[in-house]
N, C-alpha and C positions, 0 to 999 in steps of 0.2 A: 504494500500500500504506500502511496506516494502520499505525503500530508505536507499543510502548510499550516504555521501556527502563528499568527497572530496575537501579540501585543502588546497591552497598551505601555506606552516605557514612562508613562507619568511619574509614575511611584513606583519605589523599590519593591513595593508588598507584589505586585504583579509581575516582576523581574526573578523575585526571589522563587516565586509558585513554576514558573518556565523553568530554572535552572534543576530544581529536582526532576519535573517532567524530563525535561535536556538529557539529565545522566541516565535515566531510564530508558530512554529511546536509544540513547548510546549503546545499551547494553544489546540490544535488537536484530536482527535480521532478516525480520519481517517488515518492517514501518522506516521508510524513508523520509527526513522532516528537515526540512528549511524555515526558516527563523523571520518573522519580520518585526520589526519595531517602531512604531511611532509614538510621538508628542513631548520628545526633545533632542538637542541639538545632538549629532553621532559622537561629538568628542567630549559630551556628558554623562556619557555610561562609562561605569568602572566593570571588572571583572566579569566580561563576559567572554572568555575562553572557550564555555561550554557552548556558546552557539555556535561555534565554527563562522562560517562565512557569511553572516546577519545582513541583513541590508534594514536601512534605517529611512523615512519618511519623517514630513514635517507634523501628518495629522489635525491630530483637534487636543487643546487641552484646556486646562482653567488657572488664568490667572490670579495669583494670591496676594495680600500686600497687607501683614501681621495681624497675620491669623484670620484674615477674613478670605472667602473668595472675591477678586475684584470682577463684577461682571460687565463693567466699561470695558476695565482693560484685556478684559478677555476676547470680548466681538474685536476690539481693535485690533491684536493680535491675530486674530484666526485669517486664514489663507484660503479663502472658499474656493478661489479660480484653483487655485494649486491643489488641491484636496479633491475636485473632480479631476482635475484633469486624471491624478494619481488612480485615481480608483478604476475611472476609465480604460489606462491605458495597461493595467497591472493584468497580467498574462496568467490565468490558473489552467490551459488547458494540459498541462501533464499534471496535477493536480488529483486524488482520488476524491481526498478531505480536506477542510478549512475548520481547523481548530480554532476558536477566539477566546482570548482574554481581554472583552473589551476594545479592542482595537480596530476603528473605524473604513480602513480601507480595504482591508483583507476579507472584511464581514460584506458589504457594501459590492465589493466585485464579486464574492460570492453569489451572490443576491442577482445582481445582474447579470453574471453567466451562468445560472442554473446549476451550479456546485453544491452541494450537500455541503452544511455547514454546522459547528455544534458548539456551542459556548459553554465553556467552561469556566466559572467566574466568578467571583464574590457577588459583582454587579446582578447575574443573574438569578440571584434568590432573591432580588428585588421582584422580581415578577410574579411572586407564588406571595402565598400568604405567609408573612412573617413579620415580626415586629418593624413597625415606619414611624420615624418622627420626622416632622421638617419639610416633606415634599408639596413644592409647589404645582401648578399646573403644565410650568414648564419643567420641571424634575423630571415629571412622568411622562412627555414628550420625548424629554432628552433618555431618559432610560430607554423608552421603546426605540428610536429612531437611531443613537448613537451608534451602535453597533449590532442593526438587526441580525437574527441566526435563526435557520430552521428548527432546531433542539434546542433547547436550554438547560442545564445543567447547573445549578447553585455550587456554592459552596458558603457554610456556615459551618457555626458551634453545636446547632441544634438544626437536624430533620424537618422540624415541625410537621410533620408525616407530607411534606412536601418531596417533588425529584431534585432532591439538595446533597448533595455528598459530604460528608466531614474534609476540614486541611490537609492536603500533604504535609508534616513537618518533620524533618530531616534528624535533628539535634534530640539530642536526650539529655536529660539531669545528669551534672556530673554529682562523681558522690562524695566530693567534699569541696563546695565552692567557697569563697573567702567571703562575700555578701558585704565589704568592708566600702563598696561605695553605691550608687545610684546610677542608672544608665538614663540620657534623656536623650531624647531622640523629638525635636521639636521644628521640623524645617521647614514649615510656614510664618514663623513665631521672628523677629529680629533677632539678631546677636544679642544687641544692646538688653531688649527685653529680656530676654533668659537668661543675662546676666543680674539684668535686677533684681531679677524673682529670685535666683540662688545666691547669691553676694551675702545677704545678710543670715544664712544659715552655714557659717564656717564649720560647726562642727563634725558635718556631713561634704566626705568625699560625692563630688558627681564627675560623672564622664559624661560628654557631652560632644554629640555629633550635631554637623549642619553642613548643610551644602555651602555656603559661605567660607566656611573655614577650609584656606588655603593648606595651612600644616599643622601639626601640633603642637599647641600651646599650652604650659601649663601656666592657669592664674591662679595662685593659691588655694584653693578648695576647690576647684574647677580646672578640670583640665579640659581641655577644647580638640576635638580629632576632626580632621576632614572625610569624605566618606569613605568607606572602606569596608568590604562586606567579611576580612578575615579575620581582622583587628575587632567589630563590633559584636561579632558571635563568639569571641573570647571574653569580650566586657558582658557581653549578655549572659552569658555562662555565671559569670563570678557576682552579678549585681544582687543588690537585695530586693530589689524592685525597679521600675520603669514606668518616666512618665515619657509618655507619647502623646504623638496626636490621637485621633481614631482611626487609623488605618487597620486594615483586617490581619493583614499579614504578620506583623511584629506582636501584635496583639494573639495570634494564636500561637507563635514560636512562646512569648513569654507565659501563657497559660501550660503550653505543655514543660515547660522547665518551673512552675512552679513561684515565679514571680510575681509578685503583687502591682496591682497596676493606676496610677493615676493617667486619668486620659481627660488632655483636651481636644474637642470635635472642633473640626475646621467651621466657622463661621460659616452659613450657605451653603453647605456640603451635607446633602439631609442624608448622604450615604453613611457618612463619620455620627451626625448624629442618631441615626438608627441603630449604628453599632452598639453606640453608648446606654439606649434605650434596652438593649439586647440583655448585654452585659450586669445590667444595673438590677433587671429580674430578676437574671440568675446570682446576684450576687458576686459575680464576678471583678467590678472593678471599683474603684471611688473616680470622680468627677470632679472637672477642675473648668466652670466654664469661662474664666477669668485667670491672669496669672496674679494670683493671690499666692504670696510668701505665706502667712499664715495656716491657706490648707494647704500646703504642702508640710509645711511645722507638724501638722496635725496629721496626714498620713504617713510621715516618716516612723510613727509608734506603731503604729496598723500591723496584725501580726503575719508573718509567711502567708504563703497562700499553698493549697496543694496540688499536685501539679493534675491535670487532666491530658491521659494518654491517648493520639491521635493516631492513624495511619501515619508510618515512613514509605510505604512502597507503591507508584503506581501501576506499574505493570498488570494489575489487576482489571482497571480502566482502560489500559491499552489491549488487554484480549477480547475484552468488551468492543472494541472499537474495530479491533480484525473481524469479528464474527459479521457486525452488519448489520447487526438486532437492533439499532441505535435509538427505537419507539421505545423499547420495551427497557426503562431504564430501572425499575423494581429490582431487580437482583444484582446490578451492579448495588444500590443505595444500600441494601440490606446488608450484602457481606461487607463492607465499611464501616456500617454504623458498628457491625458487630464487633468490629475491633475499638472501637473508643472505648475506653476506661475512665467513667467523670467518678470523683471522688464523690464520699459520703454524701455531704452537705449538698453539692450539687445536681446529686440526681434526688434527695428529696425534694429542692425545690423545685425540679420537672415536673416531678408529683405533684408538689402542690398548688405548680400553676394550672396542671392539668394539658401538658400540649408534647 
């Protein structure tokens, strides 16, 4: 089978879900797969070895400007001539399948050349019934239009007896981490700001990533990393917790290692705020919708969290995907879920939400 995988390269969280996909295809010699990536510049990706010979487009993205989405500067930014043309002229006919993560041109020429196409996606459990705060009327425009697909395939924490599959996440608890600092991971948020907020809390180490930051700096209680995916899954390894934005991906890496999580949802982003909505039922995370020094004072005492065991392997997904049954997605979703492990506390309040 020849496959094309689409996407979106906004955010790391959709980078990170492709590279485990990536090394599993690798393993393969049934499934053939070329890599595409839109909605940043080619020489703003780090570490991507595992796609071999990617090709990179301009897309569609959303401009941010602390911690808010800007949606001026986002119609002003966006490329409409360049984004048809692209879609247009993009060639799927040696093409079996069009995998999408969200990624608007590879979904879109699908569409228009009658290619079977199946998204695979955080974004697509927006489609099904599952916890929403925040969506405007154009959200759910942009949800259905952004990157249409014949199949839809979720990906969340919870089923909700929805065609939603649990995370890939790669990484496991080490068994003796040092928890001696804070991982923050805030890259819509300014420097400046995220240094306010943590400045006056010297007592606590943080490590702190941002697209901004050129090299590593240490400021006295803050040390500053630019990005790096092999450097951050060592700080994430050892942290005692993690405040983030809402993005899905970090957020279920640090659920299965057992981190405790303060998260702030990107302003106008009803995707970040449904997570948080998710999250906050299950008891999963505390909420920060402000950078308030004091709730973080206040979360720093907040106890471990325990860890919730997800799938490492997709190849399971991928035999699914050989066979051609691609309607019938029930028993891929079932042997999945059957692998997650939610702790105690966790799956009683599944219970006692009732879903």
């Amino acid at each position: 089978m020849k496959v094309l995988y689409g996407v979106q390269g906004t955010g790391n969280g959709h980078i990170a879900r492709a590279r485990i996909m990536a090394r599993a295809l690798a393993e393969r010699n049934d499934i053939e797969v070329d890599f595409v990536f839109s909605g940043r510049e080619r020489g703003a990706y780090f570490d991507m070895e595992c796609f071999g010979d990617f090709e990179t487009y301009d897309g569609l993205t959303f401009v941010t400007h602390r911690g808010k989405v800007d949606k001026w500067k986002t119609v002003c930014q966006a490329k409409p001539t360049t984004l048809i043309n692209d879609i247009r002229k993009f060639d799927l006919s040696k093409y079996d399948l069009v995998l999408n993560d969200f990624e608007p041109i590879t979904a879109w020429a699908a569409k228009n050349q009658g290619v079977t196409s199946i998204s695979v996606s955080h974004q697509a459990a927006f489609s099904y019934d599952v916890p929403k705060s925040g969506a405007s009327p154009l959200d759910k425009v942009i949800m259905k239009l952004f990157a249409p697909t014949d199949l839809k395939l979720g990906v969340h924490w919870f089923h909700f007896n929805q065609p939603i599959l649990p995370p890939f996440v790669s990484d496991k608890p080490c068994e003796t981490p040092s928890n001696k600092h804070v991982l923050v991971y805030l890259p819509f948020e300014s420097l400046d700001d995220i240094n306010a907020l943590l400045e006056p809390l010297s007592d606590q180490q943080f490590i702190c990533y941002h697209p901004d930051v050129k090299s590593v700096v240490k400021n006295g209680h803050i040390l500053w990393n630019p990005p790096s995916k092999t450097t951050f899954s060592q700080h994430l390894q050892h942290c005692s917790g993690v405040i983030a934005n809402g993005g899905f991906e970090l957020s279920s890496e640090a659920l299965q290692l057992g981190k405790k999580l303060l998260i702030k949802p990107l302003q106008g982003q009803f995707e970040q705020l449904s997570n948080v909505i998710t999250l906050n039922q299950l008891e999963l995370c505390h909420t920060l919708f402000s950078l308030d020094t004091d709730i973080v004072e206040e979360w720093l005492n907040v106890a471990p969290m325990e860890p919730i065991t997800f799938p490492d392997d997709p190849h399971p997904m991928l035999d699914w995907l050989i066979k051609r049954q691609w309607h019938n997605t029930k028993p891929l979703c079932d042997y999945l879920w059957q692998q997650v492990q939610f702790p105690d506390k966790t799956r009683q309040r599944l219970l006692s939400l009732a879903i």
